[in-house]
C-alpha positions in Angstrom: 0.0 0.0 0.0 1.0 3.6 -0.9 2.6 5.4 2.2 0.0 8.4 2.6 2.6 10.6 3.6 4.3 9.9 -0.1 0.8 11.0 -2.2 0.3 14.2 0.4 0.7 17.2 -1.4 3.5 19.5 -0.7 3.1 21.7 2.1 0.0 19.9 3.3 0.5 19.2 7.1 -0.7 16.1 8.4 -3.0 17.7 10.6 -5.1 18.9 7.3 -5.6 15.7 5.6 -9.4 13.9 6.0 -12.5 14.6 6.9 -13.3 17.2 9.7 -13.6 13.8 12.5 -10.3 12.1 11.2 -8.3 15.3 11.9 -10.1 15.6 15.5 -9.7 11.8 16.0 -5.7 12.2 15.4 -5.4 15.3 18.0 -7.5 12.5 20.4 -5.0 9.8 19.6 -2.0 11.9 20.0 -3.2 12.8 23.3 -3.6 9.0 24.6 -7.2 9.5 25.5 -8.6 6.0 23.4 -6.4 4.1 25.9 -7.6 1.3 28.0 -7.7 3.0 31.5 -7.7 -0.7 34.1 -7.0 1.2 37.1 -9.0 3.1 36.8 -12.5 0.9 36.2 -10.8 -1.7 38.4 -11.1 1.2 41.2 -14.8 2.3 40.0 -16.4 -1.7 40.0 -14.4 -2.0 43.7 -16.6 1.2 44.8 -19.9 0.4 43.0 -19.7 -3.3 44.1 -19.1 -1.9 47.6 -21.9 0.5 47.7 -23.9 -2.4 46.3 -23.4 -5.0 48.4 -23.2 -2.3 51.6 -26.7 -0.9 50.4 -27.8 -4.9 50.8 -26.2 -5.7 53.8 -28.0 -2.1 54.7 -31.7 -3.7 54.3 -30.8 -6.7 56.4 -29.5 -4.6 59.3 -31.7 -2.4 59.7 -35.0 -4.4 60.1 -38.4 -3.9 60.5 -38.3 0.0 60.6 -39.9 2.6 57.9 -35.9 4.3 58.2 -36.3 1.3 55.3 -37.3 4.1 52.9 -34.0 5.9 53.3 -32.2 2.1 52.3 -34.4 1.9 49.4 -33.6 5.3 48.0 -29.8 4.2 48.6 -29.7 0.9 47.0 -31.9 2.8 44.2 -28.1 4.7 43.8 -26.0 1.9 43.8 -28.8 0.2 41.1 -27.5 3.6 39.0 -24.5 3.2 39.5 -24.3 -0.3 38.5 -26.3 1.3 35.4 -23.7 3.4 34.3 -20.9 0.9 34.8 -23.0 -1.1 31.9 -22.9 1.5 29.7 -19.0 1.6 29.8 -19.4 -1.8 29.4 -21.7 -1.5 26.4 -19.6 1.1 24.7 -16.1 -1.5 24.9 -14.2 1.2 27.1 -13.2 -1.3 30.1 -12.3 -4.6 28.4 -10.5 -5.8 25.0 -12.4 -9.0 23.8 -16.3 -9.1 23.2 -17.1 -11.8 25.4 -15.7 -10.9 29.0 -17.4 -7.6 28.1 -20.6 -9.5 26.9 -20.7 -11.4 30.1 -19.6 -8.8 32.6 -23.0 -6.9 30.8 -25.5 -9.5 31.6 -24.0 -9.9 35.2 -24.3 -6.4 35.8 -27.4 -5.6 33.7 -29.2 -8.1 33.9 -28.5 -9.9 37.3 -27.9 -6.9 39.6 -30.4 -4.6 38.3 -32.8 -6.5 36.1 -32.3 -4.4 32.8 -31.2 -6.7 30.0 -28.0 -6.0 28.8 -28.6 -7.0 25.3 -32.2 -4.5 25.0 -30.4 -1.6 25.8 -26.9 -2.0 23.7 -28.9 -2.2 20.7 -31.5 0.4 22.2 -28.4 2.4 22.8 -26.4 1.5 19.5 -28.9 3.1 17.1 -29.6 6.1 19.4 -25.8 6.9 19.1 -25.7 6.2 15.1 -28.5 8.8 14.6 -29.1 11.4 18.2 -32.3 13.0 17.8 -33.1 12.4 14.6 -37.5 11.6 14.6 -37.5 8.5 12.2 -34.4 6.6 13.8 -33.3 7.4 17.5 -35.2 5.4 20.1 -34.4 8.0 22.9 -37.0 10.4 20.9 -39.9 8.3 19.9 -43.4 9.8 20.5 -44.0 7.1 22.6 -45.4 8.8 25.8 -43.5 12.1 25.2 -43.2 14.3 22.5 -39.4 15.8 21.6 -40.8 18.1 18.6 -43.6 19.7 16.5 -44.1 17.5 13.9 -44.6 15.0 16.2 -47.0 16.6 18.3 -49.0 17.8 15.1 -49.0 13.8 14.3 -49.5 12.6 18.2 -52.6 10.6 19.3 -54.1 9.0 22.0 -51.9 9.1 25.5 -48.6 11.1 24.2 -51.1 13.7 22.7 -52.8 14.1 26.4 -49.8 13.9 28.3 -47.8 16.3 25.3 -49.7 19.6 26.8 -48.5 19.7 29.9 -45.2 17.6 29.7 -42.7 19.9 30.7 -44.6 19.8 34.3 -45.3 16.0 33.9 -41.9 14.9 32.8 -39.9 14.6 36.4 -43.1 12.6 38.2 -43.0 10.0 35.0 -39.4 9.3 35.6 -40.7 7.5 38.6 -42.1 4.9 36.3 -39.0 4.7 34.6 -37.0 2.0 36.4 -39.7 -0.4 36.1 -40.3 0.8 32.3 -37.0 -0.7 32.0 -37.7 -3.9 33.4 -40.7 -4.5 31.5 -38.9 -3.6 28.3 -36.1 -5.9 29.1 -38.7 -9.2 29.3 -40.6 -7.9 26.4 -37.3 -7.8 24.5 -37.0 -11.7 25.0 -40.0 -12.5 23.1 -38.2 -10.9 19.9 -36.8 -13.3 17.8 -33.9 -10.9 16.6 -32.8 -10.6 20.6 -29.5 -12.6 20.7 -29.1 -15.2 24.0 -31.9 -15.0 25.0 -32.0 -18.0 27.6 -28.6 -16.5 29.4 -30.6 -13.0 29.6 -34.2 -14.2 30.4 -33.0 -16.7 33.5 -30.7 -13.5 34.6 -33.6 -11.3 34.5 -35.8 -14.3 36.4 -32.8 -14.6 38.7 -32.6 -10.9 39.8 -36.9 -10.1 39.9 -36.8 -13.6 42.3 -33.8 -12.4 44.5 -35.0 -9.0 44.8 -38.6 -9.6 46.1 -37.8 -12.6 48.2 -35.3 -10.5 50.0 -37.3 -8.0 50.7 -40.8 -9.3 50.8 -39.0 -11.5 54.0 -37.5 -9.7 56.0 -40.0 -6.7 55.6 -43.4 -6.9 56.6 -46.0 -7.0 53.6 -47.0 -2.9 53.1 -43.1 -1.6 54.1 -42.1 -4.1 51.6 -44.1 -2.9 49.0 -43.2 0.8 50.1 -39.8 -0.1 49.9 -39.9 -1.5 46.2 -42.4 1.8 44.9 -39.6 4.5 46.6 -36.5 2.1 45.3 -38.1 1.6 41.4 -39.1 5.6 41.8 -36.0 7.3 42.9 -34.0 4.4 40.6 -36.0 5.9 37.3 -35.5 9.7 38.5 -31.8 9.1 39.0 -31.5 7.3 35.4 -33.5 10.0 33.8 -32.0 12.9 35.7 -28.6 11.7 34.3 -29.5 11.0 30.4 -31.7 14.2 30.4 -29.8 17.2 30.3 -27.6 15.2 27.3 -29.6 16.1 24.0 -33.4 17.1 25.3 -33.6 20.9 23.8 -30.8 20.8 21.9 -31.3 20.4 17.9 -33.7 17.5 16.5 -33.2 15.6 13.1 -35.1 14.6 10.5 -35.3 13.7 6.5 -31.9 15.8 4.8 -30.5 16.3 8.2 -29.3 12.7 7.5 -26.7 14.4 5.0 -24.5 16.4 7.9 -21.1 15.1 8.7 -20.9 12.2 11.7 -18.7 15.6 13.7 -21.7 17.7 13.1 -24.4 15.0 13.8 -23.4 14.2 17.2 -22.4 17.9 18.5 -25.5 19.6 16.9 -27.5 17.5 19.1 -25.3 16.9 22.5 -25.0 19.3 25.3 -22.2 19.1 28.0 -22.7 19.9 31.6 -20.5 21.6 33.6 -19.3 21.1 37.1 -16.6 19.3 38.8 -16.0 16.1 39.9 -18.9 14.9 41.7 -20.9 15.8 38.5 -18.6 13.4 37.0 -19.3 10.8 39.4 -23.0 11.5 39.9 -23.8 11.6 35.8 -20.7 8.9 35.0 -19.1 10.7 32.8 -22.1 11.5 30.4 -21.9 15.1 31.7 -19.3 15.2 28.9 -21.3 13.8 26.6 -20.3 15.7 23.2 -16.7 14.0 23.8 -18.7 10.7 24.5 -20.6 10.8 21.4 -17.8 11.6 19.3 -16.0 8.6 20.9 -17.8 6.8 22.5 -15.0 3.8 23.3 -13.2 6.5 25.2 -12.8 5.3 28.7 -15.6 8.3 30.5 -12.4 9.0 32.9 -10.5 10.6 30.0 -13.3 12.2 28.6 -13.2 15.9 30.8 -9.1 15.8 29.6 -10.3 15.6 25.7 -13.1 18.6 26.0 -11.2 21.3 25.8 -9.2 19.4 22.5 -13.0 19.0 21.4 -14.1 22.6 22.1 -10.9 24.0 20.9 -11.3 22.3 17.4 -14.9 22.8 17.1 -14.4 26.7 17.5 -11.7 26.4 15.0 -14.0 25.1 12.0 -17.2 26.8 13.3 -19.1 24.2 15.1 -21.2 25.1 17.9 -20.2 23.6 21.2 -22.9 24.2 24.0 -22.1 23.8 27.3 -24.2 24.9 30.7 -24.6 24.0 34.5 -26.6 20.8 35.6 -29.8 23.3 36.5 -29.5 25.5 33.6 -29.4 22.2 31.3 -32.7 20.7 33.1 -34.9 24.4 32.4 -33.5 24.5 28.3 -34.7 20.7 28.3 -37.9 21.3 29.7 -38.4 24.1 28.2 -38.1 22.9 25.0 -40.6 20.5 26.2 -43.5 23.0 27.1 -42.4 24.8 23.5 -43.7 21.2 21.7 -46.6 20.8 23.6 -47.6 24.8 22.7 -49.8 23.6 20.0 -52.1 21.1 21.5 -52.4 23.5 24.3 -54.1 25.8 22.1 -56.4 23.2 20.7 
């Protein structure tokens, strides 16, 4: 094969040659920010495991007492944080071959917090191929909720009631996300496309069986059941809370919008949130999540040192690179929200 440095006309540097990504993705490389990082996620499963197992070890020490509530919320955290470990997982940044990553997925998914691995990678997959774009990301179908006018010009039936008055509606559904993902997860096993789908259904049986014969024992009947409403409720609010601020508001894509670069795709439609470390640990990393989009096999511990590589070059082709605090990201997401649902509120 021709050396490209032999064919590269004179005085072209070999910053200037590709596409707008391939001369980002060689800044990115140069850096050492697509290297494995096992230190590092060998240090974050030690502490998630921990508050795992401690949040466990919580609801069998503490008893028969409504201070239960305050365990259930906990353990709801550690489920999150579990949650976000299986997106690293998902997105190949902690191990090398397919199948220890495959298999660490359904343990974590599946077994320790009953959302099947498998669902959400390909859930996931084509949401990251296509953010916010109507006809193909997952994340924005007009299922319940409504991300733009066209849709809500289109919506019917229950996301047409609930499009109205969204924006005020959106934080109380997120309650009834955690257990939207569980019912998802089974319903994915009846789809003949799912792969493995005896591992991930007994892992899934395994984990629903565990979790209410644990609790449903050593709690009397109506704490138990308080206990699994406050630990599915605050576990949904936590998992939307941390996906949320990422693209809601920011621009949607449809039809020719198919034609703009893979760069311009994924910041066009991603929003970063700033703060410091703790955001980092409470949103996993996604807080950078134009960097993640853009490469999304980065290990998320790398991805606050390649932002301002990111921002830099985006400024210098003209991209726009939004950024805002975690508060500030939550009112231009929901208020994007009430601006859809303007329409039917006129009706």
């Amino acid at each position: 094969m021709t050396s490209s440095i032999a064919i590269e006309p004179t005085g072209r540097s070999e910053d200037a040659r590709g596409s707008d990504f391939a001369r980002l993705s060689r800044r990115i490389a140069k850096a050492g920010l697509m290297e494995r990082r096992p230190g590092y996620y060998a240090a974050r499963f030690t502490i998630v495991a921990c508050l795992y197992v401690g949040s466990w070890a919580a609801v069998v020490l503490v008893g028969e007492s409504w201070l239960q509530l305050v365990v259930a919320a906990l353990l709801a955290v550690a489920f999150s944080q579990a949650a976000l470990v299986a997106h690293d997982l998902a997105h190949r940044q902690v191990f090398r071959t397919k199948r220890i990553t495959e298999v660490s997925g359904w343990l974590v998914g599946n077994l320790l917090i009953g959302m099947g691995y498998g669902w959400w990678t390909d859930k996931h997959t084509r949401h990251h191929a296509n953010p916010n774009h109507e006809d193909h990301d997952p994340d924005v179908s007009p299922d319940v909720l409504l991300w733009s006018e066209r849709q809500a010009k289109v919506s019917r039936g229950l996301p047409k009631l609930i499009g109205r008055w969204q924006a005020y509606l959106f934080f109380p559904l997120l309650t009834l996300e955690g257990m939207n993902l569980h019912v998802a997860s089974f319903r994915s096993l009846f789809k003949s496309t799912m792969k493995n789908r005896p591992i991930e259904g007994a892992l899934l049986v395994a984990h629903v069986v565990i979790y209410l014969a644990v609790i449903f024992t050593l709690l009397p009947f109506g704490m138990a059941l308080a206990f699994v409403v406050v630990n599915q409720a605050v576990f949904g609010v936590y998992l939307g809370m941390t996906f949320a601020p990422n693209h809601k508001g920011m621009q949607m894509l449809c039809g020719d919008d198919e034609k703009l670069d893979f760069l311009r795709k994924q910041v066009l439609t991603s929003r970063n949130v700033t703060g410091g470390r703790v955001i980092d640990v409470a949103l996993g990393g996604l807080n950078h999540q134009i960097e993640h989009h853009l490469f999304p096999s980065m290990p998320s511990v790398n991805l606050r040192k390649a932002k301002p590589i990111v921002s830099e070059f985006c400024a210098e082709i003209g991209v726009p690179y939004h950024e805002c605090g975690l508060v500030d990201s939550y009112r231009q997401a929901l208020g994007h929200m009430h601006e859809v649902g303007a329409g039917l509120r006129a009706k």
